[in-house]
Backbone as numpy.savetxt, mean C-alpha at the origin, in Angstrom:
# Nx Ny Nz CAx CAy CAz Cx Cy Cz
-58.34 -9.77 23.27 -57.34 -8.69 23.27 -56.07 -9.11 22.53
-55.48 -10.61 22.52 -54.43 -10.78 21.88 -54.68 -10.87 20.54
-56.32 -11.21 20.29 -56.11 -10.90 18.97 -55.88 -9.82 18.24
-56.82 -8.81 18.86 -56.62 -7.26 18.37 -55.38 -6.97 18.00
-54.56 -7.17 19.10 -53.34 -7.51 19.17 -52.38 -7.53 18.05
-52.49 -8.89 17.75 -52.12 -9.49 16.40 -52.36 -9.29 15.35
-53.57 -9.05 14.83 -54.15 -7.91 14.01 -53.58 -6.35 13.45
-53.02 -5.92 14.81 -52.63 -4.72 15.19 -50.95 -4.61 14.23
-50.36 -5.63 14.86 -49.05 -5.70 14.08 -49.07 -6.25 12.68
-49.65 -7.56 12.52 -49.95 -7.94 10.92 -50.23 -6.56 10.08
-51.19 -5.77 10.82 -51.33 -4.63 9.37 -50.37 -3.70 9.25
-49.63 -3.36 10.18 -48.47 -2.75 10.36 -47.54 -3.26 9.16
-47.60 -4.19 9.74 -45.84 -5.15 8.81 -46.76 -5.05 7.23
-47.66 -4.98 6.90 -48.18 -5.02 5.29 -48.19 -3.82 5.05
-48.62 -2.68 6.09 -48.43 -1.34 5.49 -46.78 -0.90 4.86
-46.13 -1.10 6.18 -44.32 -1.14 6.18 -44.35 -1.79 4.75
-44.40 -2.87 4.54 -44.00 -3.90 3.33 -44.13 -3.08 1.73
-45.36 -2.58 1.99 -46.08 -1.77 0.74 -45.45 -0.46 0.38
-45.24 0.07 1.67 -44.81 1.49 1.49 -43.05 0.89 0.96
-42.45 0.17 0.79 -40.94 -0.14 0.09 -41.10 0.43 -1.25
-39.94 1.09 -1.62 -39.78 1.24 -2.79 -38.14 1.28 -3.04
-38.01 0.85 -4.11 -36.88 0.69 -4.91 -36.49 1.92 -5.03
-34.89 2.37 -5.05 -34.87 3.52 -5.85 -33.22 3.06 -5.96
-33.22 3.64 -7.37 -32.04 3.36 -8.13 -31.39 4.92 -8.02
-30.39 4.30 -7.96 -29.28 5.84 -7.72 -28.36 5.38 -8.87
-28.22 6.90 -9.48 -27.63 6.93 -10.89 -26.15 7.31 -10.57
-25.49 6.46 -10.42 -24.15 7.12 -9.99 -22.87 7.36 -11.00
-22.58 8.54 -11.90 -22.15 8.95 -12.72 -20.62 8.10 -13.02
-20.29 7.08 -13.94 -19.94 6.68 -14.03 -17.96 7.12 -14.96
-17.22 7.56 -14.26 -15.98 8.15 -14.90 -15.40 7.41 -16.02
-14.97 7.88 -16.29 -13.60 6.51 -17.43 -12.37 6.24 -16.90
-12.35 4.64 -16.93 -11.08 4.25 -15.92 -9.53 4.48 -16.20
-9.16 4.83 -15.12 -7.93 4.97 -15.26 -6.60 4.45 -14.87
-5.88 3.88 -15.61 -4.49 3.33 -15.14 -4.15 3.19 -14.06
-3.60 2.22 -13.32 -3.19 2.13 -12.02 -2.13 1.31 -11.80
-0.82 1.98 -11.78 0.58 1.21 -11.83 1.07 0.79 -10.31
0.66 -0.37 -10.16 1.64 -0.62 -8.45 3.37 -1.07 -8.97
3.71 0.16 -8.92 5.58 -0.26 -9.20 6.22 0.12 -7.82
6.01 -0.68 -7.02 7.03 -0.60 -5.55 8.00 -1.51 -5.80
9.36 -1.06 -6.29 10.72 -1.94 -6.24 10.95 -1.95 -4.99
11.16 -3.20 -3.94 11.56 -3.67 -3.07 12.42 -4.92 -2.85
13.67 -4.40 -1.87 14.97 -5.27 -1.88 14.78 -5.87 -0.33
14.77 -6.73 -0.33 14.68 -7.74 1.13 16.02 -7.31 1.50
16.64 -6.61 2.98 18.01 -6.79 2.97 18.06 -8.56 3.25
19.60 -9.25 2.67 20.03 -10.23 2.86 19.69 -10.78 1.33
18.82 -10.21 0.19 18.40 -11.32 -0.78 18.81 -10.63 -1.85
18.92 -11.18 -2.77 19.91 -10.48 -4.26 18.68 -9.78 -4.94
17.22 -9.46 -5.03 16.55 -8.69 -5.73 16.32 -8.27 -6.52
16.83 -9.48 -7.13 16.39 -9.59 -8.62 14.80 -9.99 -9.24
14.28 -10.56 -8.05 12.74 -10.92 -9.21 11.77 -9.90 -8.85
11.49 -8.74 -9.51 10.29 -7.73 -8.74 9.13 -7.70 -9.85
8.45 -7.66 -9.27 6.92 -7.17 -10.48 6.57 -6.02 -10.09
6.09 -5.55 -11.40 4.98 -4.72 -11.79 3.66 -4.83 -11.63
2.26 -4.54 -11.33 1.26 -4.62 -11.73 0.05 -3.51 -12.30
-0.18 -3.66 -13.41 -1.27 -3.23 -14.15 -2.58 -3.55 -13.77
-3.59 -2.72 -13.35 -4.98 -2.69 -13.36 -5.46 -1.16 -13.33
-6.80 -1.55 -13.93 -7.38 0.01 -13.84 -8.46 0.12 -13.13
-9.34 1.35 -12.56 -10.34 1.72 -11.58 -11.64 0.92 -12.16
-12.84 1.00 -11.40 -13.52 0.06 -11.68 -15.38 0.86 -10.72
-15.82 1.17 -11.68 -17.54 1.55 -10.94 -17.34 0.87 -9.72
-17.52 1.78 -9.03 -18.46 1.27 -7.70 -18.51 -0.29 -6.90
-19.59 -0.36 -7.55 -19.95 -1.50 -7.34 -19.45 -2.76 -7.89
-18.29 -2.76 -8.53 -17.43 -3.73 -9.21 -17.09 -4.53 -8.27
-17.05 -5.86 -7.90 -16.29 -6.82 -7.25 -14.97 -7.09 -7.74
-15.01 -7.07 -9.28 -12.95 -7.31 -9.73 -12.42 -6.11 -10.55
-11.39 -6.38 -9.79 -10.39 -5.11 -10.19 -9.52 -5.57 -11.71
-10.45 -4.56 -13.05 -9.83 -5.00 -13.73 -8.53 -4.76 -14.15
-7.22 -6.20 -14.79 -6.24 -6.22 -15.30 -6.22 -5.56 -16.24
-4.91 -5.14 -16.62 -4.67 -4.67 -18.18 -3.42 -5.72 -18.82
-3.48 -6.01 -19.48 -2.21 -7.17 -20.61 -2.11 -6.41 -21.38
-0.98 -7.01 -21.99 -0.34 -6.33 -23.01 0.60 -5.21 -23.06
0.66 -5.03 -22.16 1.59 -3.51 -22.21 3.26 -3.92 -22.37
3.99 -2.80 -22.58 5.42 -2.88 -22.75 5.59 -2.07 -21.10
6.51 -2.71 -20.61 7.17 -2.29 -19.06 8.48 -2.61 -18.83
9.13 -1.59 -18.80 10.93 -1.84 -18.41 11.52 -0.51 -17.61
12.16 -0.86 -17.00 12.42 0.09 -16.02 14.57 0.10 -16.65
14.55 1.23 -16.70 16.23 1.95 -16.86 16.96 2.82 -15.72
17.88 1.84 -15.56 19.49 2.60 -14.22 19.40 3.87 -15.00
20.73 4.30 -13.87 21.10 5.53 -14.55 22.33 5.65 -15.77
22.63 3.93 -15.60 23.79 3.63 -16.48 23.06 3.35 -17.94
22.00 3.37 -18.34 20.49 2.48 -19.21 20.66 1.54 -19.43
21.24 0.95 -18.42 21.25 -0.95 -18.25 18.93 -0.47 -18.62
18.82 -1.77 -19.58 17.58 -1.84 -19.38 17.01 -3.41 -18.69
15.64 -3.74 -17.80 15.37 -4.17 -17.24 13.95 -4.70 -17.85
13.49 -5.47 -18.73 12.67 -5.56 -19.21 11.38 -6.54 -17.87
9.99 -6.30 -18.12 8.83 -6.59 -17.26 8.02 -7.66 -18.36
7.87 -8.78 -17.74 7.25 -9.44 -18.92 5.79 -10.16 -18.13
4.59 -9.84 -18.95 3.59 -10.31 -18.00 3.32 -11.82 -18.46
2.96 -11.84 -16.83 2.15 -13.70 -16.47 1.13 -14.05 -17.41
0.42 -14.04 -18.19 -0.54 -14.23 -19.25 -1.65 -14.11 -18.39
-2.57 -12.60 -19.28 -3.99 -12.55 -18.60 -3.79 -11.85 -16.89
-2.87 -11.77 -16.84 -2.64 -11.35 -15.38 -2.61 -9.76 -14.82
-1.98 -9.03 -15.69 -1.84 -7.92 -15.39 -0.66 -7.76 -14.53
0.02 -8.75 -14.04 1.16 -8.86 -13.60 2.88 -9.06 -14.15
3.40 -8.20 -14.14 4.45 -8.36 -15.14 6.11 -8.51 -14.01
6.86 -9.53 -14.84 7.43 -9.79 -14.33 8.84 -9.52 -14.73
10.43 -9.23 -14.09 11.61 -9.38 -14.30 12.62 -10.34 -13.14
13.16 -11.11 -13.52 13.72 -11.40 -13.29 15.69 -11.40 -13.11
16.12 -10.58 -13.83 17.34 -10.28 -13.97 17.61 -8.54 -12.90
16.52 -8.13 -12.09 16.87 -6.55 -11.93 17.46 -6.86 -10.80
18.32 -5.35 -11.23 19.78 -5.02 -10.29 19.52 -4.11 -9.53
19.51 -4.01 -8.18 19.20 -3.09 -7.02 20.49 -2.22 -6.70
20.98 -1.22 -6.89 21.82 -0.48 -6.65 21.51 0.86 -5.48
21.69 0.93 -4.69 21.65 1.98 -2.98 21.87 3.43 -3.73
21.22 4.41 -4.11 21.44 5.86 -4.04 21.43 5.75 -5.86
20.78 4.96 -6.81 20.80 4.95 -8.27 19.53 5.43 -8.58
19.66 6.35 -9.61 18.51 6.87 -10.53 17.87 5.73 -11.60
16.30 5.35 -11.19 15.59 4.19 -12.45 14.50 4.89 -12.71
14.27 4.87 -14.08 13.17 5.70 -15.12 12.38 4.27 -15.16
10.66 4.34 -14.96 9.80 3.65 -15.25 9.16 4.24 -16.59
9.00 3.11 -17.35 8.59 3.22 -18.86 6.84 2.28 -18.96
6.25 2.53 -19.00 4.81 1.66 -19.85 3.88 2.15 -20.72
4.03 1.17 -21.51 3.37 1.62 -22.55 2.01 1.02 -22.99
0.92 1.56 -22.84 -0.39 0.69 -22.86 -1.66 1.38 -23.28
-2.34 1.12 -24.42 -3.36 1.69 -24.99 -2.84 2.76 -25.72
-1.64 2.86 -26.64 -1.24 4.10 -27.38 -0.58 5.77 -26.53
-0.82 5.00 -24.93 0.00 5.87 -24.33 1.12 5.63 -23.49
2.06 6.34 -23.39 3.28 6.18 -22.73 3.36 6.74 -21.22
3.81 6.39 -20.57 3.72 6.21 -18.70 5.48 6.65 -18.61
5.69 7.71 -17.70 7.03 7.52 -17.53 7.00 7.99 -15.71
8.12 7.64 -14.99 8.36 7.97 -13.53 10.02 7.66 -13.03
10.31 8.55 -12.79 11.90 8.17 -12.00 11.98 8.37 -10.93
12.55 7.43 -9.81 12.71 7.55 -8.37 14.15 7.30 -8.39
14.60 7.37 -6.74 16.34 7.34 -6.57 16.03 6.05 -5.56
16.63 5.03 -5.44 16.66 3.72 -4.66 17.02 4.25 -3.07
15.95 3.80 -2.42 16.45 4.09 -1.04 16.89 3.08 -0.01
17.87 3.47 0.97 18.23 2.81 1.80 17.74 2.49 3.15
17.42 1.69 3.85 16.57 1.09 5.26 17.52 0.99 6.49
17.47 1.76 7.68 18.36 1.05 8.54 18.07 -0.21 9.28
18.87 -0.71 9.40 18.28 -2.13 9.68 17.37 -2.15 10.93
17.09 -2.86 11.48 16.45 -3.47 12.27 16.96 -4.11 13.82
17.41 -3.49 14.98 18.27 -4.06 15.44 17.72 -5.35 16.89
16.58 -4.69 16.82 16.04 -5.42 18.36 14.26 -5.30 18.19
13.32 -5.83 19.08 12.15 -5.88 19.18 11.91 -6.14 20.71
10.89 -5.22 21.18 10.59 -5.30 22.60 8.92 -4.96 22.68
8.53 -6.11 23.45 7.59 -6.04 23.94 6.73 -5.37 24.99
5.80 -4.94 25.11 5.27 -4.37 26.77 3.85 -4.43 26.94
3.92 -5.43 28.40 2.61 -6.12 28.34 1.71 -5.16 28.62
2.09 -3.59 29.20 1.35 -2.60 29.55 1.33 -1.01 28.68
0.93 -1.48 27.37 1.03 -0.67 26.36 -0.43 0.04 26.38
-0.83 0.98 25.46 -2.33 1.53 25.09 -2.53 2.51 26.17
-3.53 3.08 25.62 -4.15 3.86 26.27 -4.76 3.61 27.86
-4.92 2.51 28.34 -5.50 1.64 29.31 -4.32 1.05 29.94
-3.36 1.01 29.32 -2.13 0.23 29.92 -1.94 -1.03 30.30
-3.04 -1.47 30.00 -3.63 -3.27 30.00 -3.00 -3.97 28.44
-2.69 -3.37 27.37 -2.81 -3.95 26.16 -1.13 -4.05 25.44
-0.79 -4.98 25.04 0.31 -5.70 24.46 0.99 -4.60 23.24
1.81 -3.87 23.76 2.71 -3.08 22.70 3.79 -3.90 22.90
4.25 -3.47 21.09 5.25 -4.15 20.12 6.19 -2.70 19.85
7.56 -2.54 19.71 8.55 -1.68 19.60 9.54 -2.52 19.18
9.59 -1.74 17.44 10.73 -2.16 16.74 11.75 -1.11 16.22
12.81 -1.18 16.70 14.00 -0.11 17.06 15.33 -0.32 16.00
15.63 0.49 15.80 16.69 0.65 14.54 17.48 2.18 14.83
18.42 2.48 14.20 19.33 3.76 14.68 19.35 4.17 13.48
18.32 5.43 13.27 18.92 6.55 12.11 19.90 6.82 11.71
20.31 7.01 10.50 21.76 7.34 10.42 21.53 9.17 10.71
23.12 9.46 10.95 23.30 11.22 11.17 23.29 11.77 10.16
22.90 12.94 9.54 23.60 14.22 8.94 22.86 13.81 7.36
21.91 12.95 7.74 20.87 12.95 6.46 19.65 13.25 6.34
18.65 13.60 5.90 17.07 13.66 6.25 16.63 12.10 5.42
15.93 11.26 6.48 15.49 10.05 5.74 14.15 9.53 6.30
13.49 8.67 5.43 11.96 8.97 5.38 11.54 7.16 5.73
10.70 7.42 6.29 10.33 5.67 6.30 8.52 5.31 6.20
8.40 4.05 5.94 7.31 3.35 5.53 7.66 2.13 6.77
6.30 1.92 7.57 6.14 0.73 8.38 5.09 0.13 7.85
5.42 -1.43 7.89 4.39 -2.51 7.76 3.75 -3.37 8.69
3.17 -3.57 9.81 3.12 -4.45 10.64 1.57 -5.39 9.87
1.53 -6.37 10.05 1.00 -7.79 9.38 0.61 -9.05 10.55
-0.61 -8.43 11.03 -1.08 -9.28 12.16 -1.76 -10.64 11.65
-1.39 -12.05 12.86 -1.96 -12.95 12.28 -3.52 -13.19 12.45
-3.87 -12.22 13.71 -5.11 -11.86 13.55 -6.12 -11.03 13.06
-5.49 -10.32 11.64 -6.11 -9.32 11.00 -6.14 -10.05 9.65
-6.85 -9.32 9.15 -6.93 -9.79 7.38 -5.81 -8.86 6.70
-6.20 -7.48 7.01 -5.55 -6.27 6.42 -4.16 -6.20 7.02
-3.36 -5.30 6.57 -2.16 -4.71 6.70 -2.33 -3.63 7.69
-1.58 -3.01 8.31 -1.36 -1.72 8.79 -0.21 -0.91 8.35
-0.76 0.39 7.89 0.77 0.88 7.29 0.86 2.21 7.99
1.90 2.83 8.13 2.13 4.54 8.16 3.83 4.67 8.25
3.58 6.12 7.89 5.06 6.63 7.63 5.37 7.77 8.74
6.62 8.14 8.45 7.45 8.48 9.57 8.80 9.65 8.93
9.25 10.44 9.16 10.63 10.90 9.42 11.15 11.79 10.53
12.28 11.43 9.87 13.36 11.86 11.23 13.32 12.77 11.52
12.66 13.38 11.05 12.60 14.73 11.78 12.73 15.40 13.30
12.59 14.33 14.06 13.03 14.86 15.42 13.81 14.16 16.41
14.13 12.57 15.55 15.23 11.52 15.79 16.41 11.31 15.13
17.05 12.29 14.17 18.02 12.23 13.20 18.75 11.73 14.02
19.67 10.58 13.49 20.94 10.80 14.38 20.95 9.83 15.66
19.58 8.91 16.05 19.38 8.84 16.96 18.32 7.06 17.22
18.53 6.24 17.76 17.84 4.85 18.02 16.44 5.45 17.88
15.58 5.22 17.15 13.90 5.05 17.40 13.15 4.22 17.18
12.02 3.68 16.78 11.07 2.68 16.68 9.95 2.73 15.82
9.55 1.91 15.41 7.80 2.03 14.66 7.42 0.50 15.61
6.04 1.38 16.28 4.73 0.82 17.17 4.03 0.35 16.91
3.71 -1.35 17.27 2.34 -1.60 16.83 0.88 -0.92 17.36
-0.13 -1.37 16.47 -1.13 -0.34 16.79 -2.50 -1.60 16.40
-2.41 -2.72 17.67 -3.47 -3.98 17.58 -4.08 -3.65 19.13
-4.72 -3.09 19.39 -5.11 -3.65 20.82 -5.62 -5.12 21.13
-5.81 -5.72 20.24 -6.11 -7.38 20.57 -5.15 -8.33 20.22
-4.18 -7.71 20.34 -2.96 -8.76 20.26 -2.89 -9.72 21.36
-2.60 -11.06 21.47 -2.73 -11.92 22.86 -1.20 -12.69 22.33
-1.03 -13.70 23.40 0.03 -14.60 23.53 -0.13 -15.75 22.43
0.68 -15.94 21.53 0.76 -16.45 20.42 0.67 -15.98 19.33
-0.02 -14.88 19.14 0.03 -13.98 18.12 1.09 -13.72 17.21
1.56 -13.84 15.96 2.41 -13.67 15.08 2.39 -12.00 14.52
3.50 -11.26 14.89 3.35 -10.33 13.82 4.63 -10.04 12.94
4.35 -9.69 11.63 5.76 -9.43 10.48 5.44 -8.08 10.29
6.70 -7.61 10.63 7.31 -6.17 10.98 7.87 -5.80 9.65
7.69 -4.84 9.02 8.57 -4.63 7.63 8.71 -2.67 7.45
10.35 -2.99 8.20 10.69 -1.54 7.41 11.33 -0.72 6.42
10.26 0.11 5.43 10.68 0.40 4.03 11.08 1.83 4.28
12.56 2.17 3.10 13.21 3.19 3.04 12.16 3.89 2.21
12.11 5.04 2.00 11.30 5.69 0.60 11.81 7.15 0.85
11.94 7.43 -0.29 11.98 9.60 -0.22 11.40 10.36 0.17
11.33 11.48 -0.12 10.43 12.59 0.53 9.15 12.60 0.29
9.26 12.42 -1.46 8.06 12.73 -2.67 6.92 11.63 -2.31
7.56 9.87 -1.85 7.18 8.97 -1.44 6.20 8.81 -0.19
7.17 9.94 0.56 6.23 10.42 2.26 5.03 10.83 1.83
5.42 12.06 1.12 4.22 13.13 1.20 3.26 11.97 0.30
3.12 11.59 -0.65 2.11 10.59 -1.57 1.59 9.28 -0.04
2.09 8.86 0.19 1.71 7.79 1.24 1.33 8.78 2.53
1.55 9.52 2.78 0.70 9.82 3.96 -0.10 10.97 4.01
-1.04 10.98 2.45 -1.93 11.60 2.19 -2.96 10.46 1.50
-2.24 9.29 1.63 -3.09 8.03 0.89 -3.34 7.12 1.86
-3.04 7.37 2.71 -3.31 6.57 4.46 -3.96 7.16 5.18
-4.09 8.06 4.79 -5.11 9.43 5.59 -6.51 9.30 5.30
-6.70 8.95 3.82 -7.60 8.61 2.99 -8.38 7.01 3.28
-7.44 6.60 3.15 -7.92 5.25 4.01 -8.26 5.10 4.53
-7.42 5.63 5.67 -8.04 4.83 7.13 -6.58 3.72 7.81
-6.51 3.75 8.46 -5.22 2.92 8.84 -5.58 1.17 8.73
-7.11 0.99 8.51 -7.11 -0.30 8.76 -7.41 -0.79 7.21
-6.80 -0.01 6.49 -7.00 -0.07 4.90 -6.37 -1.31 4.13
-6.37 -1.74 3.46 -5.31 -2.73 2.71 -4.00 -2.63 1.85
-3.29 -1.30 2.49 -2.10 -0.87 2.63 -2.24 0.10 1.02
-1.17 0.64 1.11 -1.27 2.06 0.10 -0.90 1.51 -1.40
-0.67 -0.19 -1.77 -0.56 -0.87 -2.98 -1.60 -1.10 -3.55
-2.62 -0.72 -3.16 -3.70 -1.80 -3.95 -4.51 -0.22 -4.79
-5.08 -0.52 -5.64 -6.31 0.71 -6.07 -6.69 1.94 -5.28
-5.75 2.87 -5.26 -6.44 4.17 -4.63 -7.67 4.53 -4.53
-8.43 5.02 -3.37 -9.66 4.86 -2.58 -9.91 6.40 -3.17
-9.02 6.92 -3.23 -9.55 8.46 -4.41 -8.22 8.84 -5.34
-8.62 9.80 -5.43 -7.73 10.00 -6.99 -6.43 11.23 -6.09
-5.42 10.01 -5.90 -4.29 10.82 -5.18 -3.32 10.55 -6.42
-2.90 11.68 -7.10 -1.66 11.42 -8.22 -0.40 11.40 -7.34
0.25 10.20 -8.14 1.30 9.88 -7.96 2.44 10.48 -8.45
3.88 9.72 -8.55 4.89 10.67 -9.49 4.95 10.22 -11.36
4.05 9.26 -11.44 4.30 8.54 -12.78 3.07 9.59 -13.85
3.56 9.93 -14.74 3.25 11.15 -15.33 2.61 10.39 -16.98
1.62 10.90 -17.76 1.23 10.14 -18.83 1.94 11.48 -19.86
3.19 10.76 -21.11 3.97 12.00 -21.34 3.10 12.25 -22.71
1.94 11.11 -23.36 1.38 11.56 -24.41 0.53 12.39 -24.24
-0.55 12.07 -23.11 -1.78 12.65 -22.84 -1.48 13.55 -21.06
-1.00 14.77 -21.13 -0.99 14.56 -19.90 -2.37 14.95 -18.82
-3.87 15.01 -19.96 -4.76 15.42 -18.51 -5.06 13.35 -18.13
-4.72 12.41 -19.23 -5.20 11.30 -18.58 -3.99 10.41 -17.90
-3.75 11.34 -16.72 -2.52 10.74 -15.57 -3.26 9.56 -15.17
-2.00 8.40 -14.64 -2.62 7.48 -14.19 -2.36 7.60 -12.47
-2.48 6.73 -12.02 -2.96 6.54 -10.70 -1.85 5.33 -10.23
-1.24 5.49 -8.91 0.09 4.75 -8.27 1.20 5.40 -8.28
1.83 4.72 -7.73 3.59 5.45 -7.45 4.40 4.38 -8.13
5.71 4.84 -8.23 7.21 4.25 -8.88 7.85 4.81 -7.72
8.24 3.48 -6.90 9.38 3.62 -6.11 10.46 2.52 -5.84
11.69 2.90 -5.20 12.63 1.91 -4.94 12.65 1.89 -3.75
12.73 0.57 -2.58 12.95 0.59 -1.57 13.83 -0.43 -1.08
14.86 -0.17 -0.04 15.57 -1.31 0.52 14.29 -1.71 1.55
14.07 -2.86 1.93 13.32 -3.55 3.01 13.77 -4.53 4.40
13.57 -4.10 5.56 13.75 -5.04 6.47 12.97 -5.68 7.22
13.00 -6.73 7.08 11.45 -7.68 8.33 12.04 -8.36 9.32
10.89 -8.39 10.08 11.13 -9.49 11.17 9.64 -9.97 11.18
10.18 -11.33 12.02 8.25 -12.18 12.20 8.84 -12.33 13.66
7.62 -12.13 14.31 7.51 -11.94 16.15 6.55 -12.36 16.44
6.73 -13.32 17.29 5.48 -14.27 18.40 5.02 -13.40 19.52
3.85 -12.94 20.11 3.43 -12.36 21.27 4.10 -13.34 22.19
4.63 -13.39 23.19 5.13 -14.05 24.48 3.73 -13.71 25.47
């Protein structure tokens, strides 16, 4: 009987085996497109002068590297046309300045120029309220068993202002991001929440809160939506084709892909207790 048995499954697993077939899926392949990560960000406390640019474009499917683009011309202009020239790392796709001037409530025009077309985007520099305190609660979540984080800052009054949170667990790979406005705290102390239920005692997390505009909201929290919150934050290669504010002024049906923004920034790094 155990042989029958055995018998019984051996022909099984050769039928299974046989009946496999390959099938190739033809998956229509687009033409890639530009992808500018220009997030100007000012650490409060640091002079903010060294920011990069980065260049890469979309990539099939099944691509493991995200390809660079070199060569391009990148400089970003005040509203005074102080110009700010971007000079890339060689082979990198990363372009760099070192001399830029961060000015609170200033108009900067993004310029690139790459493959015979011209890239333009202007944002207004935004301001962050600081950061004033961090509080813990060992009876956070849904369950009330789990470690919430509350990081608190005071809106300013009689403005509409928009924010970007970063929290950066030492037990995650990814980022967590989402945005926020005042809309029903103008005027008033509020917070951005962590959102780890496996946070424990020792745990490191870096808190980072970014100013951004309106135009900035609505683009990031239609690109986090898309994601997924446990995404690798709204800088890297858009997961679909969400246009940004950076406009292609030669060609305009081949828009590229990313945002041009200015942000003041505030962090903190926090140990779980």
């Amino acid at each position: 009987m155990k042989k029958l048995h055995l018998l019984i499954v051996l022909f099984m697993a050769l039928f299974f085996t046989n009946c496999e077939e390959v099938i190739d899926i033809d998956l229509d392949a687009a033409p890639p497109k530009l992808v500018i990560e220009a997030a100007i960000n000012w650490e409060k406390g640091t002079t903010g002068t060294q920011q990069t640019i980065k260049l890469t474009t979309t990539a099939d499917y099944f691509e493991n590297k995200v390809p660079t683009v070199s060569g391009a011309t990148v400089f970003v202009r005040n509203s005074s046309n102080q110009q700010f020239n971007f000079t890339e790392i060689p082979e990198t796709g990363q372009y760099v300045c070192n001399n830029f001037i961060p000015v609170i409530g200033q108009t900067y025009t993004l310029t690139v120029i790459s493959n015979g077309n011209t890239y333009n985007a202007s944002e207004t520099f935004k301001a962050v309220a600081p950061i004033t305190r961090i509080e813990q609660n060992n009876e956070g979540g849904f369950t009330g068993q789990d470690i919430e984080i509350k990081t608190f800052y005071n809106d300013p009054a009689n403005e509409n202002n928009y924010y970007l949170y970063k929290y950066l667990y030492s037990n995650k790979v990814k980022s967590n991001y989402y945005a926020d406005e005042d809309k029903f705290f103008e005027g008033n102390e509020f917070f951005s929440i962590s959102d780890d239920e496996d946070l424990k005692p020792g745990d490191v997390i870096e808190i980072t809160h970014i100013g951004i505009s309106k135009q900035y909201y609505n683009y990031i929290s239609i690109l986090v939506s898309i994601a997924g919150n446990s995404s690798g934050g709204p800088f890297q290669s858009p997961p679909a084709t969400v246009r940004g504010n950076i406009i292609n002024t030669t060609d305009s049906a081949n828009y590229p892909l990313g945002y041009f923004s200015l942000s003041e920034t505030d962090s903190r790094k926090y140990i779980i207790e």
